[in-house]
N, C-alpha and C positions, 0 to 999 in steps of 0.2 A: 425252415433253416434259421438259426439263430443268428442274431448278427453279427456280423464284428465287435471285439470288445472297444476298439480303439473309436469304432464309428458310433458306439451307443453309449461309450461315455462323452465323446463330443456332443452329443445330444440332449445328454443331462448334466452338460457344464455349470447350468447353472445350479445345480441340485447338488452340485460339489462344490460349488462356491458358499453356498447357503450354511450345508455343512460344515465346511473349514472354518466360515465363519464362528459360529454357531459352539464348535472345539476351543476354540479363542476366546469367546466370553467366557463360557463354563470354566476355562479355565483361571481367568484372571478375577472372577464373579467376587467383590468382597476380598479381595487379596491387597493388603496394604501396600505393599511394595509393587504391583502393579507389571511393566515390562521390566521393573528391574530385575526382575528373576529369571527375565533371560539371559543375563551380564554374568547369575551369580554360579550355577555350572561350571563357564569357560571359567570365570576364574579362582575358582574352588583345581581346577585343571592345571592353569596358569602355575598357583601357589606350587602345586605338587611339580612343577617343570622347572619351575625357579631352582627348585633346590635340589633337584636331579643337577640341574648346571652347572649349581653352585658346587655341589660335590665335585665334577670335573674338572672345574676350572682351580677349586682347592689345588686336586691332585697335578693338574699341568703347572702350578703352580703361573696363573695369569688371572687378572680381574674378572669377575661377572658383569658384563658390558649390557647397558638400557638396549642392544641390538640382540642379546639373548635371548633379554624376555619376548621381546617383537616377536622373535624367530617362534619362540612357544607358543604366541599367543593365537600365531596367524593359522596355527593346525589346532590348537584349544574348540578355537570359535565352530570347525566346521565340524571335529570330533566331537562336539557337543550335539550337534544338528545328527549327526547319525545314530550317537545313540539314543536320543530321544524319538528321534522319527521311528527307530526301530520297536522301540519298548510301545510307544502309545499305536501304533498301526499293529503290532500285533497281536494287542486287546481287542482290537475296533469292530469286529465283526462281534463278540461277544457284549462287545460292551454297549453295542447298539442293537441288541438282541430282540427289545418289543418292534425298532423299524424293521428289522431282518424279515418277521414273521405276519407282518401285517400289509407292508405295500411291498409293489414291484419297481426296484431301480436296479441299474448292474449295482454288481453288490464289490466290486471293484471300488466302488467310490467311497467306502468309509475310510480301509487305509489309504487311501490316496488324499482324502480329506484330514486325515490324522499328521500325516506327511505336511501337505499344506500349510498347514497350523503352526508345526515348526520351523516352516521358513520364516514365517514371520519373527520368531524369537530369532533365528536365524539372521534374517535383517537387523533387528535393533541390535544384537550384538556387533556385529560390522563397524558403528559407527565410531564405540569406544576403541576399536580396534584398530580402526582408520586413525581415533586421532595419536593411538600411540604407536603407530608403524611411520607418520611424521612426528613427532617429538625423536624416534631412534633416526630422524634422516636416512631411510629408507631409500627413498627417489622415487623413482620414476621410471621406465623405459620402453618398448615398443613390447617387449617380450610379454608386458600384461597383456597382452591381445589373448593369450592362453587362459586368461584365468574364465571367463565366461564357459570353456570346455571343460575346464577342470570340475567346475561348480558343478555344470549342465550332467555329466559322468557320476558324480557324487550321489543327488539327486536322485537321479534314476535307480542306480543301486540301491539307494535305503529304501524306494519304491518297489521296487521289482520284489526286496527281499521281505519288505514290511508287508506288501503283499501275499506272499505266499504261507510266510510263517502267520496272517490271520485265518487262513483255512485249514491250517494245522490245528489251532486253537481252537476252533469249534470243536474240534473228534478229540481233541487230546488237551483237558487243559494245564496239563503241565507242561506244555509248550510255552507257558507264561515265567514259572520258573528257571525254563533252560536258560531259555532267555534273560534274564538277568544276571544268572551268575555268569553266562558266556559275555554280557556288557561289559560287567563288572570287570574282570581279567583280562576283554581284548585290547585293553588302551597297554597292556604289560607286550603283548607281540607287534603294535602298530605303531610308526612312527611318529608319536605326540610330543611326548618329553625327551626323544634323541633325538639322532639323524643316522639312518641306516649306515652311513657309511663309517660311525662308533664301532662297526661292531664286525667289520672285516669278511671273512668267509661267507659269514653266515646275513651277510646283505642281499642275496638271492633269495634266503628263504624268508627273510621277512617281506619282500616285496611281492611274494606271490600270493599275499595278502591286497586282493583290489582294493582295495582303500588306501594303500600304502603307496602303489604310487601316484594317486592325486594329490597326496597331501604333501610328499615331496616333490611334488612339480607345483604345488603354490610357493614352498619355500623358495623352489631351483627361480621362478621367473618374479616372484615379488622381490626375495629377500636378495637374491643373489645375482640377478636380470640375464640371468642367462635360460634356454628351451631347457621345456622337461625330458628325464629322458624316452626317449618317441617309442623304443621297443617295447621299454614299459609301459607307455600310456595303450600305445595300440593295444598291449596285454588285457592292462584294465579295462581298454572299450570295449574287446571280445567277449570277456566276463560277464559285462556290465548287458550286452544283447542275448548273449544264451540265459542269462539270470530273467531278462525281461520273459523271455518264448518260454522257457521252464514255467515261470511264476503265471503266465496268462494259460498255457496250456493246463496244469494242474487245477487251476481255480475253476477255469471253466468247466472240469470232468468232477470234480466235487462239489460246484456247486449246486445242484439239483437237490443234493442231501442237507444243506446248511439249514433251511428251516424245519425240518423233521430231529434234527440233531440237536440242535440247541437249547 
């Protein structure tokens, strides 16, 4: 009987550590600019939210306030973490093709290793984030207690799904392709550069996008210090657990075929 996926990558935590490590170097290996290219994303993001605002603020005819950009930046940073966690975990089983085929680890651990990786760009963007959410005097208040779940929800999702779409990409490598151009276009349906409630009727249907509302419940308890909204969030943690039990049940019935396939 096989084992649990959850109990045999606790087992090989460190083989996942090694790994995320390991994605980190590789990646930074010889790159002049170093972690700042984790900064340069969000705010390649940022620039384009700016001027989404600024066009709004044009048309209401009110200033583009240093609490704008905050408000962009603070969903930049983590829409940046998901589509990178998404695009690099869903190479990872191909792209670590000679380990795939020669030793035995769960094979769970490269996206999740891939994911990993970009927490840490993940973190060092935070910090420039942090220090311009006080320069906009921001504040403070109890309602941060949420952002830890917010994150934790986040997380898991670009896990669950960077997961699944890697064992797609063994059998199909245009899985590699969808994948980008669906990157590319989801920042046009998910709340980065507005705020669902722009956009009236049709603030239903962009929130049943799971991502959509963690990102406004970082705005609702950072920017604005009030709860996110909970029907939402409950929504998105539902998602976010059938996304897990899909993504582990599918990988574990495909996986038998991953080194014959490759």
């Amino acid at each position: 009987m096989a084992p649990h996926p959850l109990r045999s990558l606790l087992a090989h935590r460190e083989v996942l550590y090694v790994l995320t490590w390991r994605d980190i170097t590789i990646k930074y290996k010889q790159s002049v600019m170093g972690f700042l290219w984790a900064i340069l994303m969000p705010l390649v993001i940022v620039g384009a939210g700016v001027l989404v605002r600024a066009g709004v603020a044009s048309v209401s005819g009110r200033p583009l306030l240093i609490g704008d950009v905050a408000a962009v930046a603070l969903k930049a940073v983590p829409w940046a973490f998901v589509v990178s966690g998404i695009r690099f975990a869903s190479n990872s089983l191909v792209g670590n093709s000679n380990l795939l085929t020669k030793i035995y680890l769960p094979r769970e651990i490269f996206p999740l290793a891939s994911v990993g990786s970009q927490l840490i760009d993940f973190a060092v963007a935070t910090v420039p984030l942090t220090a311009l959410l006080a320069l906009a005097r921001v504040g403070i208040s109890l309602q941060l207690v949420w952002v830890p779940l917010l994150i934790a929800l986040l997380v898991v999702q670009v896990a669950a799904l960077g997961t699944l779409l890697s064992a797609g990409s063994v059998f199909f490598r245009d899985v590699k392709y969808v994948v980008e151009v669906v990157l590319t276009f989801a920042i046009f349906v998910t709340p980065v550069l507005f705020d669902v409630d722009m956009f009236g009727r049709w603030r239903t249907l962009l929130l049943l996008n799971p991502v959509a509302p963690l990102l406004e419940g970082l705005s609702a308890t950072v920017i604005h210090h009030h709860p996110p909204e909970l029907g939402w969030l409950a929504y998105s943690g539902a998602v976010t657990v059938f996304a897990v039990i899909l993504a582990l049940a599918l990988f574990r019935r495909l996986e038998p075929y991953f080194a014959e396939t490759i």
